[in-house]
N, C-alpha and C positions, 0 to 999 in steps of 0.2 A: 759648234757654238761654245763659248768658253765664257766661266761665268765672270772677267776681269773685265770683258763687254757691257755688263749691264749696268741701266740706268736707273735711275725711278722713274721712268717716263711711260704712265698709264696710258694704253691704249685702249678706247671706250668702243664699247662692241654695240650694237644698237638695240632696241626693243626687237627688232623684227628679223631680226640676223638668226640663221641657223648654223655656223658649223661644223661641217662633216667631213669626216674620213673615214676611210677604211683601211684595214692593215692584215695580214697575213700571222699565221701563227702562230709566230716567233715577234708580233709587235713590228713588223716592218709596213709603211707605210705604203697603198698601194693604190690610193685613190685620194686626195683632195678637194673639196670644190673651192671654187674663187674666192670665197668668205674667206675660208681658212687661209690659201695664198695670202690674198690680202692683208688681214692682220696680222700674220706675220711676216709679214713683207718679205717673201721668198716665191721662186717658180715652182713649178713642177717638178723640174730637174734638181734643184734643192732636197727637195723631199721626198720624191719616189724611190723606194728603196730604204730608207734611211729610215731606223729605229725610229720610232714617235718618240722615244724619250727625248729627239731632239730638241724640245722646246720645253723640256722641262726646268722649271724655277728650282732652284736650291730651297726656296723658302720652304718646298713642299715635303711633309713628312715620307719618310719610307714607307709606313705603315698605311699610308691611303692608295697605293700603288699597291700592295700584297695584298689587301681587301679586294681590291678591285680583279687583280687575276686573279684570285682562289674565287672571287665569284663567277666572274666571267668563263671559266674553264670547267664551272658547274651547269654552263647554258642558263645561270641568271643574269637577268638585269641589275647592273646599279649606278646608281646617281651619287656625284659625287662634285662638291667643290675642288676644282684647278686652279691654279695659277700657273700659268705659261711664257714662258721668254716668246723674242722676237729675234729677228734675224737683225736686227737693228738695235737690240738693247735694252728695249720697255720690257714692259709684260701690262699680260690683260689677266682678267676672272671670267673663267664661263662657271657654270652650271649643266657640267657632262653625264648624259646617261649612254653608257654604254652597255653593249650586246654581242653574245657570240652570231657569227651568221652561219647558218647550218645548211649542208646540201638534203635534199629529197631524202637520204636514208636519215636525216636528224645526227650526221657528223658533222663538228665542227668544222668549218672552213679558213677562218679568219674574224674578225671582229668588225665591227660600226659602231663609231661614237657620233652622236648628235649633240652639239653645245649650245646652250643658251647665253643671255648674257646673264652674269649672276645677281641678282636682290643684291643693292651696295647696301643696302640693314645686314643683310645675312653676312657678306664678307666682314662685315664689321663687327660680326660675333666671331665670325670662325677664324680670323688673324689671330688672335691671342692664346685658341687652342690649339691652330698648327704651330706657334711658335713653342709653347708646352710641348708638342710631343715632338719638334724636333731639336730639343734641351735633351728630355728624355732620352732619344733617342743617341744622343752624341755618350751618353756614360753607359743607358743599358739597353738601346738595341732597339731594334725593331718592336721586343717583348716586352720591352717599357715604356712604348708608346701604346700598344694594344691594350697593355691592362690599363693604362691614365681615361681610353676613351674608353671604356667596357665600363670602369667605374663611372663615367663621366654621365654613361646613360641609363646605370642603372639607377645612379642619384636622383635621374630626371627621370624614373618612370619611363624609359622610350626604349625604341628600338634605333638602329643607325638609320634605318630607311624614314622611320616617322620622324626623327630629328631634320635629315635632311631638306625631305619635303617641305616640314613646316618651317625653317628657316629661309626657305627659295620664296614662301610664301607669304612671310613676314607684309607686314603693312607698315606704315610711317612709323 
């Protein structure tokens, strides 16, 4: 997918929509369910195999990607706002928590993301700081988006897990 494809053309994920894949661990894609085909309007054969960064948005900073693997390679969980392409050109918003999946001895396997659809309050906060960190990011890197949110939560008192949550959680 090449980003000269896309459009603004939001695709609306539903309240009751979950989601899911799984990928192997190197991020290769190794399980879809039909939600996920679906909204991004692609088969199976599309995406088996194929890097998950394939639906990745430009808009998204680098820095919520290297959060996400230095946790997830810890056997933590973390939630995290996406913005995703389509095979088609839109993009949508979930509200991804992802996880390593471990065999019986508690080794890594591969990972599982579950998505929701994201609080459009919350996207409407976090637009203006992924666009901040990937400013940052285009003169100092990866390290100058980490420190803009580090500061960002220590301003607020939070942690990145309690910002998140209560952001997904946001009311009118």
């Amino acid at each position: 997918m090449t980003t000269n494809l896309l459009n603004n053309q939001q695709k609306e994920i539903s309240d009751e929509a979950f989601i899911t894949t799984k990928t192997d661990l190197k991020g290769r894609i190794t399980y879809a369910n039909s939600y996920f085909l679906e909204i991004v309007n692609a088969k199976n054969s599309d995406l088996i195999g194929k890097s998950h960064n394939i639906v990745r948005h430009p808009d998204m900073p680098k820095y919520v990607f290297k959060l996400l693997w230095d946790r997830i390679q810890r056997k933590e969980e973390v939630f995290a706002f996406v913005k995703n392409t389509t095979f088609d050109g839109g993009y949508y918003w979930v509200f991804a928590n992802i996880t390593s999946s471990l065999d019986e001895n508690g080794n890594i396997i591969g990972y599982y993301s579950v998505r929701r659809k994201a609080n459009p309050k919350a996207v409407e906060k976090i637009i203006p700081i992924y666009q901040k960190m990937r400013e940052l990011e285009k003169t100092g890197g990866i390290q100058a988006s980490q420190k803009y949110i580090t500061e960002l939560l220590a301003s607020n008192n939070t942690t990145y897990d309690r910002f998140v949550n209560e952001l997904q959680r946001t009311k009118g």
